[in-house]
VEXDREN-2710 file (C-alpha; in Angstrom, 1 decimal):
% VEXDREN-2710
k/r/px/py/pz
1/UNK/7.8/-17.2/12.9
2/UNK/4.5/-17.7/11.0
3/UNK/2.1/-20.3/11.7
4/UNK/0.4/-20.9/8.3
5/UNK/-3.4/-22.6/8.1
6/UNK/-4.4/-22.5/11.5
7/UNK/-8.3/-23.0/12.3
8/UNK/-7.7/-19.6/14.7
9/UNK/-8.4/-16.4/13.1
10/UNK/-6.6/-14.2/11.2
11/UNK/-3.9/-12.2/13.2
12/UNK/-4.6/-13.6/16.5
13/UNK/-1.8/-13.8/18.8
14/UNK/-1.0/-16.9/20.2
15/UNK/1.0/-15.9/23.1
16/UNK/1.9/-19.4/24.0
17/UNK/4.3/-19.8/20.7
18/UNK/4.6/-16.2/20.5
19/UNK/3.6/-16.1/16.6
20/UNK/0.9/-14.3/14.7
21/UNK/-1.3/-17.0/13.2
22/UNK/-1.9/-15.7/9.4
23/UNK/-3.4/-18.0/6.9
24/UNK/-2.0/-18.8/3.6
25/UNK/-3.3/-17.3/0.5
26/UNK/-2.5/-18.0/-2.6
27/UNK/-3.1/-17.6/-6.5
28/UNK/-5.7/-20.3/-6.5
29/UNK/-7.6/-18.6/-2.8
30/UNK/-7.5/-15.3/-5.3
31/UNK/-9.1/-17.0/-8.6
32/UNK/-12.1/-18.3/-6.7
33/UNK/-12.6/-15.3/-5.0
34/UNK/-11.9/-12.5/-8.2
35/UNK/-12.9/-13.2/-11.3
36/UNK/-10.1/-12.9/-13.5
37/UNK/-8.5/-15.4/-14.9
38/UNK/-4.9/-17.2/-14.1
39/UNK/-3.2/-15.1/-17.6
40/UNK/-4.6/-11.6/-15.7
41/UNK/-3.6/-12.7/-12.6
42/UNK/0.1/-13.2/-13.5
43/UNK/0.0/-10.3/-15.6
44/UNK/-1.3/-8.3/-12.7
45/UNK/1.5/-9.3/-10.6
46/UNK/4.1/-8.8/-13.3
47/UNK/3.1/-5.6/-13.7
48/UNK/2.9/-4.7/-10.0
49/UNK/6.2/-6.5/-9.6
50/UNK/7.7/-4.3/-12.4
51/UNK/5.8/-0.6/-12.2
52/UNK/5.0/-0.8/-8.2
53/UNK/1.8/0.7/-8.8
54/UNK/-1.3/-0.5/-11.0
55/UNK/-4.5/1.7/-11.1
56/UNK/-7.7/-0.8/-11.4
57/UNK/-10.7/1.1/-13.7
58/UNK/-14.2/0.4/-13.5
59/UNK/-17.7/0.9/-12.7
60/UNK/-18.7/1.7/-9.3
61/UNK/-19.2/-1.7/-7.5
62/UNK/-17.6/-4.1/-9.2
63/UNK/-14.9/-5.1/-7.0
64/UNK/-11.9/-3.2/-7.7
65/UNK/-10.9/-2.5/-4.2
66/UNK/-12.1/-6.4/-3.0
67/UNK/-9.3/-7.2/-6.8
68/UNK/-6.7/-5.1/-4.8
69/UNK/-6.8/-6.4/-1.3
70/UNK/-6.8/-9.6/-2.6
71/UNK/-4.0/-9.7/-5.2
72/UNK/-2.0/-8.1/-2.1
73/UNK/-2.8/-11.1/0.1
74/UNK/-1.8/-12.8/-3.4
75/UNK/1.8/-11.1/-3.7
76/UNK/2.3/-11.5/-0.5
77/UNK/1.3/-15.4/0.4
78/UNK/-0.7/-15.1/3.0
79/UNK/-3.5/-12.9/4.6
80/UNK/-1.6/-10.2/6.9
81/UNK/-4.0/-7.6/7.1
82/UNK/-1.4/-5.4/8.9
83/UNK/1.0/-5.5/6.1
84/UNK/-1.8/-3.9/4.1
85/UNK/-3.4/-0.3/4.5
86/UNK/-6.6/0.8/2.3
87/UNK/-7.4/4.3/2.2
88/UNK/-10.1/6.6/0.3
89/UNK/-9.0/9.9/-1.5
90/UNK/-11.4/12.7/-1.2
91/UNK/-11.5/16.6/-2.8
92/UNK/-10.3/18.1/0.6
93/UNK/-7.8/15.4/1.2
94/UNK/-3.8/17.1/1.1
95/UNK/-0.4/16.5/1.3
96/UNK/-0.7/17.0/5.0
97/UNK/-3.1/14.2/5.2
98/UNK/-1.1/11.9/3.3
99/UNK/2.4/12.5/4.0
100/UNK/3.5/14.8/6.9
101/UNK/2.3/18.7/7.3
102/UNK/1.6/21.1/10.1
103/UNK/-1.9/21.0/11.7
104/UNK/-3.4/23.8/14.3
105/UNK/-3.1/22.6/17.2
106/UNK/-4.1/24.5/20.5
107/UNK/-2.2/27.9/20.1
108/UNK/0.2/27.2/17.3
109/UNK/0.7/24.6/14.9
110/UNK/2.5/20.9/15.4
111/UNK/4.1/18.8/12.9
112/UNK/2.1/15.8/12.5
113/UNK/2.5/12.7/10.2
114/UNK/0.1/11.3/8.0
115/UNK/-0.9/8.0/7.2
116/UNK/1.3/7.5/4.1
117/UNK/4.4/8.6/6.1
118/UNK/3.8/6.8/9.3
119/UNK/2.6/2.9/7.2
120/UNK/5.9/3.7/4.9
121/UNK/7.8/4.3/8.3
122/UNK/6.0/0.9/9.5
123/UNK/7.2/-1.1/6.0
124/UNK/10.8/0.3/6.6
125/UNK/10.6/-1.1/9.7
126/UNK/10.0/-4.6/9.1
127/UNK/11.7/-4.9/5.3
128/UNK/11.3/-8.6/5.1
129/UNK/7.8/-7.9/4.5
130/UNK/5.8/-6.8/1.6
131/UNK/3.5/-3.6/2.1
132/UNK/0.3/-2.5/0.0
133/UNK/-0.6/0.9/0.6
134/UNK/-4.4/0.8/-1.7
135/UNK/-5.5/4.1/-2.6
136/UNK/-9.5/3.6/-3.0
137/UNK/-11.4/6.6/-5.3
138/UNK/-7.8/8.0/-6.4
139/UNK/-10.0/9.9/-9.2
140/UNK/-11.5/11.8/-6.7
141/UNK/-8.2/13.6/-5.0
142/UNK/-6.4/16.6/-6.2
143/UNK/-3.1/14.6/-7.3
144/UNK/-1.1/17.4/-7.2
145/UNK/-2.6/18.7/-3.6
146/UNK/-2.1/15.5/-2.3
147/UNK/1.6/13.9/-3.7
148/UNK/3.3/17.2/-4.2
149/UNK/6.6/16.9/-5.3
150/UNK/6.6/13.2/-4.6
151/UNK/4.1/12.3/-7.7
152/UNK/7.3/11.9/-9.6
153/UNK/8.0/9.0/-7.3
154/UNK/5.0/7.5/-8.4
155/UNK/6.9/5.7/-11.4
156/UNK/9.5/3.4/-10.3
157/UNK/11.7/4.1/-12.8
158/UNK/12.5/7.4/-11.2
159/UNK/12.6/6.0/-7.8
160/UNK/16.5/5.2/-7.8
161/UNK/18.7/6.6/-5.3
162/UNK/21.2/8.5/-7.8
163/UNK/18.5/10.6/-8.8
164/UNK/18.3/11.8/-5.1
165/UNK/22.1/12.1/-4.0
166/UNK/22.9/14.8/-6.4
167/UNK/25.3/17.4/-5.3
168/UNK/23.8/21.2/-5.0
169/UNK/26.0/22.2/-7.8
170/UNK/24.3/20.1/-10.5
171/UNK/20.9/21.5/-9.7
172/UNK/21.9/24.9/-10.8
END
């Protein structure tokens, strides 16, 4: 159960009812906070609703990341912070990073997971939730380094399960 505009914080845990206390947000909270207007923001929305991914351009420091976090909170109706996970891209960042890969460890090498992995493990978890995973400074990754064979998954058009359940003899 959800508790919606409580005067407590955001994500406190109110053991007595045994609810997170989340506060609504909706496309009104978003216009006075962004500025974009109501057209953009529905178009925005469509277009994440559609594509499930949009890439915000800019100049440095004018709120692309803030625009992201809060047309999440937007899509999603209220502010769950945990439903949402920002992270920065970097020249050194890999596949291992971001998915799942082998580290040194010790001795040898363990197989660890990464943060994309273990918050898409989280959203398959609790599927009557919406997840945001915000990539901040995408630009500044190696795309190829850091998706590998899943930047095809990137469009949602050739995310359907058909195109994964193929027999071995129609890949030859």
């Amino acid at each position: 159960l959800i508790r919606i505009n409580n005067p407590e914080p955001i994500n406190e845990f109110d053991e007595e009812e045994e609810q997170l206390v989340l506060d609504v947000y909706t496309d009104k909270d978003f216009l006075q906070e962004v500025y974009i207007d109501e057209d953009q923001l529905q178009t925005l929305k469509s277009l994440l609703l559609r594509k499930k991914n949009l890439i915000l351009q800019g100049a440095p420091g004018v709120g692309k990341t803030f625009a992201a976090l809060r047309l999440a909170y937007a899509m999603m109706g209220v502010k769950d912070k945990s439903c949402v996970k920002v992270i920065q891209f970097h020249q050194n960042y890999s596949y291992e990073d971001f998915v799942m890969g082998y580290k040194p460890k010790d001795s040898g090498f363990s197989l660890e997971t990464g943060i994309c992995y273990d918050f898409c493990q989280r959203a398959k978890e609790h599927s009557e939730k919406k997840y945001f995973l915000i990539i901040d400074e995408i630009n500044r990754g190696n795309m190829s380094k850091i998706f590998g064979e899943l930047l095809q998954l990137i469009e949602a058009k050739l995310r359907s399960e058909e195109r994964f359940s193929r027999n071995a003899e129609t890949d030859i």
